[in-house]
N, CA, C and O atoms as a DFTB+ gen file, in Angstrom:
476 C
 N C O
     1  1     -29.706    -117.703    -231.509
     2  2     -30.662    -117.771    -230.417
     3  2     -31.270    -116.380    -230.226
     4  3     -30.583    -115.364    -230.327
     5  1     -32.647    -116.361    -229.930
     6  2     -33.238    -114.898    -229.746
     7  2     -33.127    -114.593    -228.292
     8  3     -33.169    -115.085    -227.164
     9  1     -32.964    -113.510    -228.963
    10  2     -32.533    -112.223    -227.382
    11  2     -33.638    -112.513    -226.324
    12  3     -33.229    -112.556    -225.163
    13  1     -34.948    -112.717    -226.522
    14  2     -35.847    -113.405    -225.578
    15  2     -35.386    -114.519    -225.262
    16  3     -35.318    -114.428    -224.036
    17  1     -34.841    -116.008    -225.676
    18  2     -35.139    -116.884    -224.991
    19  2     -33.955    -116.697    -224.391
    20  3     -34.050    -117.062    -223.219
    21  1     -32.691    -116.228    -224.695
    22  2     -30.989    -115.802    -224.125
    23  2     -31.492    -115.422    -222.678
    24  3     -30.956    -115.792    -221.633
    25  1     -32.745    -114.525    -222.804
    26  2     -32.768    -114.323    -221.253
    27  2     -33.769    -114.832    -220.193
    28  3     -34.123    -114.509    -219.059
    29  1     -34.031    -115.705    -221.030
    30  2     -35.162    -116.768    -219.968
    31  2     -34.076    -117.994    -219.667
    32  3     -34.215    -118.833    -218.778
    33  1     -33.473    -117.950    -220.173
    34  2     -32.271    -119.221    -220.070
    35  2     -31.446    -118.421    -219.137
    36  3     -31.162    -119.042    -218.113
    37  1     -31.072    -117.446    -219.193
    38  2     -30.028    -116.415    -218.132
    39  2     -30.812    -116.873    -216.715
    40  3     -30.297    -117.686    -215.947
    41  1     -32.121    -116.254    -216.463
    42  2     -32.513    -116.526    -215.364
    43  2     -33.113    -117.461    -215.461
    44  3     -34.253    -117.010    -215.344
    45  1     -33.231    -118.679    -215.620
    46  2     -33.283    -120.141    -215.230
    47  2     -31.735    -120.246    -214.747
    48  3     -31.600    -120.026    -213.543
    49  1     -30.869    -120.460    -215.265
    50  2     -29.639    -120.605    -215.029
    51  2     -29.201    -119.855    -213.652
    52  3     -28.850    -120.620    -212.754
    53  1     -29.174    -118.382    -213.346
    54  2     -29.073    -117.360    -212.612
    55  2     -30.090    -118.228    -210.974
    56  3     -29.554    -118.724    -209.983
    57  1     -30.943    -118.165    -211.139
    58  2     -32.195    -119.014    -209.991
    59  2     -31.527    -120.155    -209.637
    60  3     -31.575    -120.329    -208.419
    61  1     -30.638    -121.399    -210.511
    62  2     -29.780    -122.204    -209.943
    63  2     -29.283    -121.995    -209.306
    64  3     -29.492    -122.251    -208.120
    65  1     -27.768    -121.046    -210.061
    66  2     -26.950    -120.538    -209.256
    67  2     -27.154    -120.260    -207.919
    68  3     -26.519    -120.992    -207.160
    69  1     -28.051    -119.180    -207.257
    70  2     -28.195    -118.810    -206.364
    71  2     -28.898    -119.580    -205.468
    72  3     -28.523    -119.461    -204.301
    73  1     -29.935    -120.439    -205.706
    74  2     -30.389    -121.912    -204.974
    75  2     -29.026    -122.525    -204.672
    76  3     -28.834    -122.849    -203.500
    77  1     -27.949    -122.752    -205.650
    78  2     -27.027    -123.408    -205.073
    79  2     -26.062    -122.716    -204.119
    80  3     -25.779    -123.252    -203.047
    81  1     -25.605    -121.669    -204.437
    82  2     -24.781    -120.489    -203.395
    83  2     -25.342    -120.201    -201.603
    84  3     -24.698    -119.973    -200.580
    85  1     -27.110    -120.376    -201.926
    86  2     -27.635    -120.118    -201.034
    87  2     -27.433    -121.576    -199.845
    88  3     -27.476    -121.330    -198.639
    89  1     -27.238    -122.917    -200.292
    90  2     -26.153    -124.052    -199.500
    91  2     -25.162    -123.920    -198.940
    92  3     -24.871    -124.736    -198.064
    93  1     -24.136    -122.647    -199.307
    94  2     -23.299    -122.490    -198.908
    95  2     -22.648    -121.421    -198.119
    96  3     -22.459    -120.377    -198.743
    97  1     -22.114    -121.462    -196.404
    98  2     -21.495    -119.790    -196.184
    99  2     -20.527    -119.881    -196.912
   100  3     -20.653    -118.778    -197.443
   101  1     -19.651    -120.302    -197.378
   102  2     -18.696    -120.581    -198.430
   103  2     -18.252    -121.289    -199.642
   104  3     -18.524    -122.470    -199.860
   105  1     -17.431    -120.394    -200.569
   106  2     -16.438    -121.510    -201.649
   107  2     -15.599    -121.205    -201.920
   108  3     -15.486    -120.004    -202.167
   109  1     -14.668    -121.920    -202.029
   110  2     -13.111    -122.115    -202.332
   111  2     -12.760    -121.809    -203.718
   112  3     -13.212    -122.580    -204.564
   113  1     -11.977    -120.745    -204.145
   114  2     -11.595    -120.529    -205.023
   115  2     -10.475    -121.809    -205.802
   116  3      -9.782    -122.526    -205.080
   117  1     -10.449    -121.929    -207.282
   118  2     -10.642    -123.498    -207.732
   119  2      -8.455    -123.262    -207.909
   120  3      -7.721    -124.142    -208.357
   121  1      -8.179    -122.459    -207.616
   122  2      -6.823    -122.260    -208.189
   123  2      -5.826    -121.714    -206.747
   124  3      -4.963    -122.539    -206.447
   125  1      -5.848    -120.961    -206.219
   126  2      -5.565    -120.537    -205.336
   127  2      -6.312    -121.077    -203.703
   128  3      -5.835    -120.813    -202.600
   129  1      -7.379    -121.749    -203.930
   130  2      -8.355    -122.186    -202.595
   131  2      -8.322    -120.687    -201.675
   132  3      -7.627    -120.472    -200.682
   133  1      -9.081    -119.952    -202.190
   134  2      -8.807    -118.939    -201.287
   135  2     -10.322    -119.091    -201.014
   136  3     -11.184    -119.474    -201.805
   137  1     -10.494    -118.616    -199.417
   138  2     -12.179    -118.765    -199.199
   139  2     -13.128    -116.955    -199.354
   140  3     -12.878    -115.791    -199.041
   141  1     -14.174    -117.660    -199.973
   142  2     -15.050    -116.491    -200.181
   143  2     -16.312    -116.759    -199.800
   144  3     -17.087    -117.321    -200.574
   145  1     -16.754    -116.302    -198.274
   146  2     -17.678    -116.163    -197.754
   147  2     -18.895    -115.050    -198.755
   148  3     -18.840    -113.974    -199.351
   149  1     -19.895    -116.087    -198.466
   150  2     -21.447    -115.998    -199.578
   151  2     -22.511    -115.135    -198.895
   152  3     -22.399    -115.428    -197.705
   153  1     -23.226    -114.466    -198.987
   154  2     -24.535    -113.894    -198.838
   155  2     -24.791    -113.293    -199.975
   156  3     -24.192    -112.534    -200.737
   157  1     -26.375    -114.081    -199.886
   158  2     -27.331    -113.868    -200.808
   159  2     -28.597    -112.298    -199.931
   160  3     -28.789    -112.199    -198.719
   161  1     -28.947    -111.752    -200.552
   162  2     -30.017    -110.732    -200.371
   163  2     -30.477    -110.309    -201.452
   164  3     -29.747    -110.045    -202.408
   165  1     -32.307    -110.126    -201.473
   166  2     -32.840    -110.004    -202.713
   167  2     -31.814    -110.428    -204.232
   168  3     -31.418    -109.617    -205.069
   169  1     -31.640    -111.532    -204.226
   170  2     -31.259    -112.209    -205.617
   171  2     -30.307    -111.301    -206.068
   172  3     -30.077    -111.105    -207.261
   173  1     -29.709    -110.703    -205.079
   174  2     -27.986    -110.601    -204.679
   175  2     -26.803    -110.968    -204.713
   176  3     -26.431    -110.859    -203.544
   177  1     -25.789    -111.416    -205.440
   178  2     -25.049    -112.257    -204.526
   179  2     -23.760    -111.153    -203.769
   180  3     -23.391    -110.187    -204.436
   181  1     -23.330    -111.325    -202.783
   182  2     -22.127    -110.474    -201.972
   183  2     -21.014    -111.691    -201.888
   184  3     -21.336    -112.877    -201.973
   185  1     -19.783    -111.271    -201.726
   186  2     -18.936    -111.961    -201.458
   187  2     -17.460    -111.147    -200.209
   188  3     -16.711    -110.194    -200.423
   189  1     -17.563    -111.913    -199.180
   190  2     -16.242    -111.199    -198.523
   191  2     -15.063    -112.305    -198.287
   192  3     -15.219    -113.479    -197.951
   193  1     -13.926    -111.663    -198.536
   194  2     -12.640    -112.598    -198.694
   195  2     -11.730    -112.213    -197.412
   196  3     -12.101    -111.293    -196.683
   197  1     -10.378    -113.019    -197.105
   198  2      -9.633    -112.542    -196.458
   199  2      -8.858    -111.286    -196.571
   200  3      -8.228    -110.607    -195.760
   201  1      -9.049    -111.215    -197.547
   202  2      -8.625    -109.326    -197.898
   203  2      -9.869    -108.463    -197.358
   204  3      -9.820    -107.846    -196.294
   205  1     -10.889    -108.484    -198.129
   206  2     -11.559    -107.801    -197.717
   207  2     -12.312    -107.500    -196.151
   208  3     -13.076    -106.539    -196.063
   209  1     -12.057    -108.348    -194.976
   210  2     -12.229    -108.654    -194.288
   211  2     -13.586    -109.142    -193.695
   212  3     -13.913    -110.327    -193.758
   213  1     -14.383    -108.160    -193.101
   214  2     -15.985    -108.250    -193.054
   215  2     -16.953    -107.888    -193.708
   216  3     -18.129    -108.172    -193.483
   217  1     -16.267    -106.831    -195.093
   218  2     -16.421    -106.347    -196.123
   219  2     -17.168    -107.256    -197.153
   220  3     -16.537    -108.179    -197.668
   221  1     -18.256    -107.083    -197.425
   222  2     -19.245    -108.063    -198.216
   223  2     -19.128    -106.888    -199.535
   224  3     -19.453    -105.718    -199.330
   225  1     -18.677    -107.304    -200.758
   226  2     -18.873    -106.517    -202.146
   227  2     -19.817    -107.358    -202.799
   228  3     -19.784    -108.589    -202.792
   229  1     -20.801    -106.518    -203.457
   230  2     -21.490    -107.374    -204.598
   231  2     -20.648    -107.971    -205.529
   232  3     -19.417    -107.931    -205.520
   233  1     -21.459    -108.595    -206.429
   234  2     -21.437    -108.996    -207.956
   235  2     -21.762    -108.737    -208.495
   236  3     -22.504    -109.651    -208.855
   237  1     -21.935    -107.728    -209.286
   238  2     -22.404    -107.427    -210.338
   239  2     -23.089    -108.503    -211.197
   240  3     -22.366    -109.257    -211.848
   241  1     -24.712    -108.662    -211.265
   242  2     -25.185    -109.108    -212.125
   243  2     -24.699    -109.586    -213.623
   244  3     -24.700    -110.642    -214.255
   245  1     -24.395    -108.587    -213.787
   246  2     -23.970    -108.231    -214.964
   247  2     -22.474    -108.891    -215.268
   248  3     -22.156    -108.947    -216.456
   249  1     -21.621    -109.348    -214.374
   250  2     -20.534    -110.199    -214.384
   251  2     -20.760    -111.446    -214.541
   252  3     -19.965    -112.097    -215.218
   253  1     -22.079    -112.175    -213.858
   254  2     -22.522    -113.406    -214.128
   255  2     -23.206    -113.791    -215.100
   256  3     -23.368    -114.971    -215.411
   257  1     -23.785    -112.590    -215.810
   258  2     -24.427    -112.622    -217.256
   259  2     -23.460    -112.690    -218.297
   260  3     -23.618    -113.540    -219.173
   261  1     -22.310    -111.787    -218.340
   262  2     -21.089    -112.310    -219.548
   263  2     -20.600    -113.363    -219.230
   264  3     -19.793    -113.821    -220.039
   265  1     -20.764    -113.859    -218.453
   266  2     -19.580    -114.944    -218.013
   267  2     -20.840    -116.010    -218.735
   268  3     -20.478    -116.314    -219.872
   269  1     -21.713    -116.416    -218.502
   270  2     -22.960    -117.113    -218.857
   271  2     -22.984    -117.316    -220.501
   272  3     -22.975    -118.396    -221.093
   273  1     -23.021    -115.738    -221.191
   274  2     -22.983    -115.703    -222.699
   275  2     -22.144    -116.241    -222.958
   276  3     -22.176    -117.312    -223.565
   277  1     -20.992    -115.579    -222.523
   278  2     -19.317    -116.428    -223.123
   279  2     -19.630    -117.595    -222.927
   280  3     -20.005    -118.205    -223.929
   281  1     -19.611    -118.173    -221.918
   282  2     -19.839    -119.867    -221.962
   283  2     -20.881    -120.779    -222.943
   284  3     -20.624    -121.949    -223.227
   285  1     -21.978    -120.140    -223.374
   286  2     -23.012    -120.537    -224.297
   287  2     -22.121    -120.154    -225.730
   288  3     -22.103    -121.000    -226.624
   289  1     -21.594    -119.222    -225.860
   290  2     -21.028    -118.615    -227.373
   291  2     -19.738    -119.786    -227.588
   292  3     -19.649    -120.536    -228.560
   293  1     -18.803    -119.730    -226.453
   294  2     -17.538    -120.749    -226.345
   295  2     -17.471    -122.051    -226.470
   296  3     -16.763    -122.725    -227.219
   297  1     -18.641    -122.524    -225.297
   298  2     -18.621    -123.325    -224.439
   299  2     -17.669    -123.695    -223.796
   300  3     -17.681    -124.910    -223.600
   301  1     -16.323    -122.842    -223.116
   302  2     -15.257    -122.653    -222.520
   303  2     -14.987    -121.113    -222.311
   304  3     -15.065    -120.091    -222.993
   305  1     -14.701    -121.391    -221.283
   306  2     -13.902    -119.465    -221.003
   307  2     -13.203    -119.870    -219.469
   308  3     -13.552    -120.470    -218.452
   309  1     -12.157    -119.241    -219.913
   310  2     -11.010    -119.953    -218.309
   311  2     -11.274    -118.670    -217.614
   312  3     -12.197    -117.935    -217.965
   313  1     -10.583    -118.431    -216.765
   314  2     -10.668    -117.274    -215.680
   315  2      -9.823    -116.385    -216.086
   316  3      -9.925    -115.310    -215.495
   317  1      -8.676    -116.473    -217.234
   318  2      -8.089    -115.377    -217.343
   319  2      -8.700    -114.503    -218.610
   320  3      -8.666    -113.273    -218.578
   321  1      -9.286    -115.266    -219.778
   322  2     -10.251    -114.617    -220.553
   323  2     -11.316    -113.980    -219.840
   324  3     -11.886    -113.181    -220.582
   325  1     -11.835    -114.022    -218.621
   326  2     -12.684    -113.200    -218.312
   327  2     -12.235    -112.202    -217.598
   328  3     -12.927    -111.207    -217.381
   329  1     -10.753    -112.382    -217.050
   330  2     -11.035    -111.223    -216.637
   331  2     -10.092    -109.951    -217.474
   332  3     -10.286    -108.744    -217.332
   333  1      -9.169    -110.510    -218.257
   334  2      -8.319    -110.167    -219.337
   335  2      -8.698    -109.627    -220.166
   336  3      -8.157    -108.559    -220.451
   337  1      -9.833    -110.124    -220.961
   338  2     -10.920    -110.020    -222.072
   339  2     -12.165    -109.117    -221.929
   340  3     -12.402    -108.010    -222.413
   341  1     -12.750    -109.763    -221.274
   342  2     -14.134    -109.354    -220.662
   343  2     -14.025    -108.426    -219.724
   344  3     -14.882    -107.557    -219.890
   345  1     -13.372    -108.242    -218.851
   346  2     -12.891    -107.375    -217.738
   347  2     -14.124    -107.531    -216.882
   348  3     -14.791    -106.575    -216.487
   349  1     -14.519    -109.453    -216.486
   350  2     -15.315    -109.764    -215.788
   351  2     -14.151    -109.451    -213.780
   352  3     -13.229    -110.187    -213.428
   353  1     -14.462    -108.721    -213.293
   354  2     -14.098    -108.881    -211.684
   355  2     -14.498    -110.023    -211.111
   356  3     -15.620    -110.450    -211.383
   357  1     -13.552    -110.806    -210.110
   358  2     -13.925    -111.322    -209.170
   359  2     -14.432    -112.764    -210.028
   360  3     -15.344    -113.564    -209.816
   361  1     -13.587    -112.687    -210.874
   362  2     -13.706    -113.984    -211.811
   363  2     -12.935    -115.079    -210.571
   364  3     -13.965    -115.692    -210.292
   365  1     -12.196    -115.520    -209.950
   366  2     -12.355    -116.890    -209.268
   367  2     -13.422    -117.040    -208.789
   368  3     -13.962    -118.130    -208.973
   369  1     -13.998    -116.191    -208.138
   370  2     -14.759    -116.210    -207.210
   371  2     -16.092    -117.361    -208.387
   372  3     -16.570    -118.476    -208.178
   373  1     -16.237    -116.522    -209.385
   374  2     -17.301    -116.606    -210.602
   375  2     -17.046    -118.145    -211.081
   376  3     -17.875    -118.974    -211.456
   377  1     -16.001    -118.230    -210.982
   378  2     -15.604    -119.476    -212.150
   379  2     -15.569    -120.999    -210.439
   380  3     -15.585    -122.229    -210.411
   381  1     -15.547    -120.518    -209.970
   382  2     -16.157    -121.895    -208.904
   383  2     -17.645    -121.460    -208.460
   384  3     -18.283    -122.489    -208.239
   385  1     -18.306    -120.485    -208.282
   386  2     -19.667    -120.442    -208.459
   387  2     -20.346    -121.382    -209.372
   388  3     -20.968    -122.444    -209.362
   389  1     -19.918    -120.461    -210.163
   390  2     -20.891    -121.625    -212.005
   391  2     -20.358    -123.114    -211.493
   392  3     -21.369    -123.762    -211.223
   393  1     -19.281    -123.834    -211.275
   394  2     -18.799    -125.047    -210.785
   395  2     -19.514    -125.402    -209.905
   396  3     -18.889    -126.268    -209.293
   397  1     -20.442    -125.258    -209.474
   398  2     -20.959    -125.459    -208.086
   399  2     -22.094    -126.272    -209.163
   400  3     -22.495    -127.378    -208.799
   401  1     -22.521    -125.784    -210.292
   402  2     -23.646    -126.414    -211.228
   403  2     -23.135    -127.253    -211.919
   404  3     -22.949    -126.984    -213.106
   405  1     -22.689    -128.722    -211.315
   406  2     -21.739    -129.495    -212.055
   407  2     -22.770    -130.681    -212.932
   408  3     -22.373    -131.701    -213.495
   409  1     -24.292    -130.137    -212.828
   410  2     -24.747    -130.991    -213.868
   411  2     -24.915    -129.993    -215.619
   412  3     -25.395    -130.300    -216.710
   413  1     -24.406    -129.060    -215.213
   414  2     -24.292    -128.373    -215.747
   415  2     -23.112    -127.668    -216.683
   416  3     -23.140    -127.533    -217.906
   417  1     -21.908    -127.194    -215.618
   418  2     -20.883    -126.616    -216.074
   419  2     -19.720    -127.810    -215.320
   420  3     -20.024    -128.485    -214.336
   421  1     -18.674    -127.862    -215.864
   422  2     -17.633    -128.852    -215.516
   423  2     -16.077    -128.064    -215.241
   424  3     -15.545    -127.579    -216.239
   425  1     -15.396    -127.946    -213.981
   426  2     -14.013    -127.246    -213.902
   427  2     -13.195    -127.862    -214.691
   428  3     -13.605    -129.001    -214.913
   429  1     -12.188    -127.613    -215.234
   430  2     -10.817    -128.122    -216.226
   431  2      -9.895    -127.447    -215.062
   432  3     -10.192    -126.298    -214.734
   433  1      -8.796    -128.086    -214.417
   434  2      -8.018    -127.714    -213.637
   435  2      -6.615    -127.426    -214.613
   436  3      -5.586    -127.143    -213.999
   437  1      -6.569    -127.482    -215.882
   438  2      -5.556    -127.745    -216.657
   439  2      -5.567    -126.304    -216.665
   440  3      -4.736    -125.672    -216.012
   441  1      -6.663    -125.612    -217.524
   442  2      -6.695    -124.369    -217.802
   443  2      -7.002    -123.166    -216.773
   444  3      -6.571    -122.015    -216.851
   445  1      -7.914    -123.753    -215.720
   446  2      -8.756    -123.361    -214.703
   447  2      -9.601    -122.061    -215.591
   448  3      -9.555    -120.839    -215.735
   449  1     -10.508    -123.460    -216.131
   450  2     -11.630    -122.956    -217.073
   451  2     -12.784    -124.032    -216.623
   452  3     -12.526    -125.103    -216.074
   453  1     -14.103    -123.563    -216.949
   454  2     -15.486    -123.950    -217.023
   455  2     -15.609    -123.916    -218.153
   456  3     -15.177    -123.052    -218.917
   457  1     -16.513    -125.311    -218.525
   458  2     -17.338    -125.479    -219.932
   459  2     -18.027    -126.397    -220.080
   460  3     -17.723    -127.511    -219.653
   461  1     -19.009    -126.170    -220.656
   462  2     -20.609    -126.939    -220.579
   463  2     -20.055    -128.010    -220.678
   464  3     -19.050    -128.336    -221.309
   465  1     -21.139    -128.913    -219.653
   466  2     -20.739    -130.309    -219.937
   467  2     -21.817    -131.071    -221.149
   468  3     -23.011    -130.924    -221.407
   469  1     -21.008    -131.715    -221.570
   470  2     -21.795    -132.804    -222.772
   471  2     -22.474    -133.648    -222.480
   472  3     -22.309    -134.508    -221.614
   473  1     -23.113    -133.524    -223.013
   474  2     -24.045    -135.360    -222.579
   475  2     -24.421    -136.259    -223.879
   476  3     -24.970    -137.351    -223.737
């Protein structure tokens, strides 16, 4: 696939995401259910947890973009390859995000992994 269309597909994909995040003050992490309160700003995403308290940390763009490739290269990547591997952060948080695009990406509770769904 060319490096141009990789990233017209990133942000098509990316513009979901955040249309869908933007539904929600929250989501439940898919393994632990831990809650992670959402704000979006300028095509942003922040996340604050019960640890962090009122504390909103970004996401790194750039965490939702490997996580994206891996899944197109894989079509599977669980949460501990990303963050093991990839040294994607704040991978629960990531891996029920993308889940949120379930015409899209599909949870496996076996592995507590995402991977494209088939059609």
């Amino acid at each position: 696939m060319s490096q141009k269309r990789n990233k017209i597909e990133f942000e098509s994909f990316y513009n979901n995401l955040l249309c869908e995040l933007a539904k929600h003050a929250s989501i439940f992490t898919k393994k632990r259910n831990k809650q992670n309160r959402i704000r979006i700003e300028d095509r942003r995403i922040f996340v604050a947890t019960k640890k962090s308290g009122e504390d909103y940390k970004e996401i790194p763009i750039e965490f939702i973009q490997t996580t994206f490739e891996s899944l197109l290269e894989k079509n599977e990547v669980s949460q501990t390859y990303l963050s093991k591997n990839l040294y994607v952060k704040r991978s629960a948080f990531i891996i029920s995000a993308f889940s949120l695009l379930d015409e899209y990406i599909e949870y496996d509770e076996n592995n507590n992994s995402i991977k494209i769904v088939s059609n």
